[in-house]
N, C-alpha and C positions, 0 to 999 in steps of 0.2 A: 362820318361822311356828310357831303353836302350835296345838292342837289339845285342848279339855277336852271333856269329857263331865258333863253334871250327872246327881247318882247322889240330893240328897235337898233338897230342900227347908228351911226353916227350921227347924223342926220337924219327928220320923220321922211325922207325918201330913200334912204338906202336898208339893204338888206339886212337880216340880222348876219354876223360873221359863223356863229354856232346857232342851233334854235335849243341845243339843252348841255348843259356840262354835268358829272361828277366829281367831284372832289375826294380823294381818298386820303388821309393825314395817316403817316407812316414814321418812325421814327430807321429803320433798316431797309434801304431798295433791295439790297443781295435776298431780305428774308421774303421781302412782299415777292419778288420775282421767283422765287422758288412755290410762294401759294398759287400766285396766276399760273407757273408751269403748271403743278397738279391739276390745277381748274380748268385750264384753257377749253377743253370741249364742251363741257358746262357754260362755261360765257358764250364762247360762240356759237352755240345751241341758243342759247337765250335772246341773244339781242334781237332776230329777226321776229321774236313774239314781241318786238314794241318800236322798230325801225327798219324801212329800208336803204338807211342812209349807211354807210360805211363809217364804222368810227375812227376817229382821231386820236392817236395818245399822245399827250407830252407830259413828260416830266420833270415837277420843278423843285426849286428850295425854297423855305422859307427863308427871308434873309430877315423883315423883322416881323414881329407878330406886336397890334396893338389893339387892346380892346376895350370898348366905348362906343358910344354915339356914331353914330354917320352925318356928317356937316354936309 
């Protein structure tokens, strides 16, 4: 898992788009989506002990993975 924080916006006068993301790296949707059914009242119990903000989910592919430095 990863865990970012957004600190600025596009521009130092616009808002951040998210102020915090998770990342969860899964190799099966069908499997994780079966762990979130089990869990669902557990997360959704949880989130309001550290937001009142409504979360967002998307999910995506990796299309390519490169690891090294950040330029």
């Amino acid at each position: 898992m990863k865990l970012t924080r957004g600190i600025a916006g596009r521009t130092g006068d616009d808002q951040v788009s998210f102020v915090a993301m998770g990342y969860f790296y899964i190799n099966d949707i069908d499997e994780y989506n079966k762990v979130i059914a089990r869990n669902m009242d557990t997360i959704r119990n949880d989130i309001p002990k550290y937001t009142n903000i409504q979360p967002v989910i998307q999910i995506n592919e990796i299309r390519q993975w490169k690891s090294g430095p950040v330029k």
